[in-house]
C-alpha positions as CSV (number, residue, x, y, z in Angstrom):
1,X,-5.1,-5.8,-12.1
2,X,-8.1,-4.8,-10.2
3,X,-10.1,-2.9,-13.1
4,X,-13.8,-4.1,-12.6
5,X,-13.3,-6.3,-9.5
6,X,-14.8,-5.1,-6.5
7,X,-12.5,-4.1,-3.6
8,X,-14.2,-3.1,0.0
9,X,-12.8,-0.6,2.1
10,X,-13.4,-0.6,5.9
11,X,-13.4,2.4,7.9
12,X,-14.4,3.3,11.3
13,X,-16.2,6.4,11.7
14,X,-18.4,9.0,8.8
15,X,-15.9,11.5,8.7
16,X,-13.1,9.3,7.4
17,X,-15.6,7.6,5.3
18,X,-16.2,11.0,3.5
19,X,-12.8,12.0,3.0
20,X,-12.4,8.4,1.7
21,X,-15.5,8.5,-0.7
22,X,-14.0,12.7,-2.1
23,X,-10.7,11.2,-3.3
24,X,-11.8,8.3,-4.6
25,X,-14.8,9.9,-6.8
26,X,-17.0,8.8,-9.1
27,X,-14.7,5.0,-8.5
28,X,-17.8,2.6,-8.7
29,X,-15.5,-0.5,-7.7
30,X,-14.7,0.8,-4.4
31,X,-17.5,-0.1,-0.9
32,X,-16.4,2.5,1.3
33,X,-18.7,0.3,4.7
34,X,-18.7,1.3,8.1
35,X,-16.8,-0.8,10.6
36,X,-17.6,0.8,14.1
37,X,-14.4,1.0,16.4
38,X,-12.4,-1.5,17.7
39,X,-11.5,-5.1,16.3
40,X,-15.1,-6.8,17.5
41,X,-17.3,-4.5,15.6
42,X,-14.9,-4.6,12.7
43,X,-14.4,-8.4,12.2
44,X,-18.5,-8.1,12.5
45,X,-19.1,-5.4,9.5
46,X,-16.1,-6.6,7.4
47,X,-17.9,-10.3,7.3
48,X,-21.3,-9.2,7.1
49,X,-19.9,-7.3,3.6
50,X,-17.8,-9.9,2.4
51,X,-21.0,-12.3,2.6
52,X,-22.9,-10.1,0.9
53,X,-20.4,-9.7,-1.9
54,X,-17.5,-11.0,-4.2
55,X,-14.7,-8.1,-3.1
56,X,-11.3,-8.8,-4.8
57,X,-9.1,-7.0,-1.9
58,X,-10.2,-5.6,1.1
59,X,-8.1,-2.5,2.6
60,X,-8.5,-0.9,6.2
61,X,-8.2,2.6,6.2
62,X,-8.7,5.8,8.7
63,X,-6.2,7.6,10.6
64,X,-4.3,6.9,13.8
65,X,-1.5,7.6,16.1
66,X,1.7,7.4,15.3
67,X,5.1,6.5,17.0
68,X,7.3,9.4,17.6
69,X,10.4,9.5,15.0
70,X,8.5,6.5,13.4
71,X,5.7,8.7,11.9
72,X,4.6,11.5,12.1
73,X,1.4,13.7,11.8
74,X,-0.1,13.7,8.6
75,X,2.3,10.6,7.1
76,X,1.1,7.7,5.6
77,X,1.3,4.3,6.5
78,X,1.4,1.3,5.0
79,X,1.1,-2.1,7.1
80,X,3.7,-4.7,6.1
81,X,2.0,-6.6,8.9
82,X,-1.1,-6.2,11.2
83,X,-0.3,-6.8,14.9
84,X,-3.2,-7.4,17.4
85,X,-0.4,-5.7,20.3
86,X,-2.6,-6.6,23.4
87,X,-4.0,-10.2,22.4
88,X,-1.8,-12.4,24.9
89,X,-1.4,-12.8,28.6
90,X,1.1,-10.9,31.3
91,X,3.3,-13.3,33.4
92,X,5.7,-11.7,36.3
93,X,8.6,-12.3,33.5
94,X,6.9,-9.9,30.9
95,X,3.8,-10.0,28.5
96,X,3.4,-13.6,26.5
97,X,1.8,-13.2,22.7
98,X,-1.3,-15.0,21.4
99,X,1.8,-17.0,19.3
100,X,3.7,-17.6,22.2
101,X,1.0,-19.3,24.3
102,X,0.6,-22.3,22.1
103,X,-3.3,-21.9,21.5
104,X,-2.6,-22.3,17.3
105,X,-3.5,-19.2,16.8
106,X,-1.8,-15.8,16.2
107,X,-1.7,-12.3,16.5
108,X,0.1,-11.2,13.2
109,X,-1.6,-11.3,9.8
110,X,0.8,-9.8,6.3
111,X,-0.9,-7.7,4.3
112,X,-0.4,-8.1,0.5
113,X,3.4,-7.5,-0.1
114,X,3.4,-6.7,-3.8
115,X,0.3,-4.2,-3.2
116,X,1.7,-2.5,0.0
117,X,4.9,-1.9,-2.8
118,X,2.9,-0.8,-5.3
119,X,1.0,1.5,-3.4
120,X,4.1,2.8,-1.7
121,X,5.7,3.7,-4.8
122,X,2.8,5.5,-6.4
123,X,2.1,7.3,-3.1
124,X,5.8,8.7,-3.0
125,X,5.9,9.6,-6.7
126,X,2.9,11.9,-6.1
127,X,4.6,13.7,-2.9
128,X,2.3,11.8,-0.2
129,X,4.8,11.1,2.9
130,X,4.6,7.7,3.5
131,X,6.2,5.2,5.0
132,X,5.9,1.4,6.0
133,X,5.6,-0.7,9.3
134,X,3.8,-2.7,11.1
135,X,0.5,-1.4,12.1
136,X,-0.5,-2.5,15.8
137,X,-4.2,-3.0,17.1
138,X,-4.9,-2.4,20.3
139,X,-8.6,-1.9,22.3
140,X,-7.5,0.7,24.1
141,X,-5.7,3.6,22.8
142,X,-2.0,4.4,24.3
143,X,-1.8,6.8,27.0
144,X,1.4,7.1,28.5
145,X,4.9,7.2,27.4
146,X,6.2,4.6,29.1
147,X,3.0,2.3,27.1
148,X,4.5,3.6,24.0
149,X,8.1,2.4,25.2
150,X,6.5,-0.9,26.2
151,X,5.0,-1.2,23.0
152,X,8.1,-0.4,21.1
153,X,10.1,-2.9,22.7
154,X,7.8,-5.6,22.0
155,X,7.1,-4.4,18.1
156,X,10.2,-2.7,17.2
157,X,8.9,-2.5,13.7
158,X,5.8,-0.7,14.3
159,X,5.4,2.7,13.0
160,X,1.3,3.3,14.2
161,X,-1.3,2.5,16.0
162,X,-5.3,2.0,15.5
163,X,-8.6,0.0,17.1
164,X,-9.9,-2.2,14.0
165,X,-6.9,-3.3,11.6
166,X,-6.7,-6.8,12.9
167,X,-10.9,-7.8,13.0
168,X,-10.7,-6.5,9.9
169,X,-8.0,-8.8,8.5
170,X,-9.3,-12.0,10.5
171,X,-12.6,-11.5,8.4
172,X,-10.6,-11.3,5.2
173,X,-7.7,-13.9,6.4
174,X,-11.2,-16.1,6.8
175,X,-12.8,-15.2,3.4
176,X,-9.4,-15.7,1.6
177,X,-8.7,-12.2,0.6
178,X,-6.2,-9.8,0.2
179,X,-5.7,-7.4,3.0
180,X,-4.1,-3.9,3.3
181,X,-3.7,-1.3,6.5
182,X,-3.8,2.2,5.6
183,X,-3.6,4.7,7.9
184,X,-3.1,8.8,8.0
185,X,-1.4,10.0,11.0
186,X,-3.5,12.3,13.3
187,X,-1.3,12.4,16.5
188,X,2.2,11.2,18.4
189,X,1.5,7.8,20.2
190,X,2.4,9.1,24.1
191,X,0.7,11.0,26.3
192,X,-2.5,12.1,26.1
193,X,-2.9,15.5,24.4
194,X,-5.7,16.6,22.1
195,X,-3.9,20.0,21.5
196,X,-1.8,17.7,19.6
197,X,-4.2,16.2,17.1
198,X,-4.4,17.6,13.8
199,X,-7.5,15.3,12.3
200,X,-8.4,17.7,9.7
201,X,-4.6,17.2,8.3
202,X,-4.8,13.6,8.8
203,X,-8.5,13.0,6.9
204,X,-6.8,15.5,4.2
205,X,-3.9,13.0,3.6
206,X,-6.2,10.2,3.6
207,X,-8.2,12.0,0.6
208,X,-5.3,12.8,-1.1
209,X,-4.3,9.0,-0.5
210,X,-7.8,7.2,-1.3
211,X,-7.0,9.3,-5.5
212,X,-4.1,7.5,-5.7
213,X,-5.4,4.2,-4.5
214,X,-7.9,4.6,-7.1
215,X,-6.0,5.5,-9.9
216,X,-3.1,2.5,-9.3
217,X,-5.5,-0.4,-8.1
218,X,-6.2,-0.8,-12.4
């Protein structure tokens, strides 16, 4: 399917990039590029790659909070759809999407369905816990319970939450590719609390994730 095409892989910062790069090896089809954090910076890098080359699929990937009981630390998610969660206005009756507003534009981009169930199956046959759901981006990380309620309420199906998933897709939505969310669970969306963070755990899965990806996209 993919055997000598191209496929670029955005990340945000150079430890996920390494853990990326170990587990997918000596891959040559795979970019593993930069994005910087947050959606601006990523839309930015993901287009200045996809000018620069012919990539078959692009895919998101790095690690990010998860919603209590949705996922937890050290799971694997797979977007089903890419939600910018804070793109929209507030109005005394509640928050109004991008979609909502009438501007012709919107906040939610699918990734591939058949890859995001390919990938799902092959990471559960090799004992990676992973799940799907909707992966939200947001500019500024959740802090509070009662944000993760709101956010809940408004994207019942979301199961994470990260800075660059949705620049990324518009760049590939624009380009006409293929576009997948990974992400490896480093922490419970909610409060604050970096005693809770397990990132070595999470860049492990994402290793252990990035072999599989490797060996299925054929």
């Amino acid at each position: 399917m993919y055997n000598n095409r191209r496929i670029l892989i955005m990340t945000s910062v150079p430890a996920e990039k390494e853990a990326i790069e170990k587990g997918l090896g000596k891959d040559q089809r795979f970019d593993v590029v930069l994005a910087g954090v947050g959606p601006i910076s990523a839309g930015i890098q993901t287009t200045r790659a996809l000018m620069g080359e012919d990539y078959a699929l692009v895919i998101n990937m790095g690690i990010a909070g998860g919603f209590r009981e949705k996922a937890d630390v050290s799971t694997l998610v797979i977007a089903d759809e890419i939600v910018s969660a804070d793109l929209g206005a507030e109005s005394p009756e509640g928050y109004i999407t991008l979609d909502e507003l009438g501007f012709g534009a919107s906040t939610r981009i699918k990734a591939d369905s058949e890859l995001v169930e390919l990938l799902y199956t092959a990471l559960k046959s090799s004992e990676v816990a992973v799940r799907q759901g909707n992966i939200l981006t947001l500019s500024t990380v959740t802090g509070t319970a009662e944000t993760a309620e709101e956010l809940l309420r408004r994207e019942p199906n979301a199961a994470a939450e990260a800075m660059e998933g949705y620049g990324v897709a518009m760049a590939a939505q624009e380009f006409g590719k293929p576009v997948l969310e990974i992400r490896s669970i480093s922490n419970p969306i909610g409060p604050r609390d970096r005693s809770a963070w397990r990132i070595k755990e999470a860049l492990d899965t994402l290793e252990r994730a990035s072999k599989v990806i490797s060996e299925v996209l054929r």
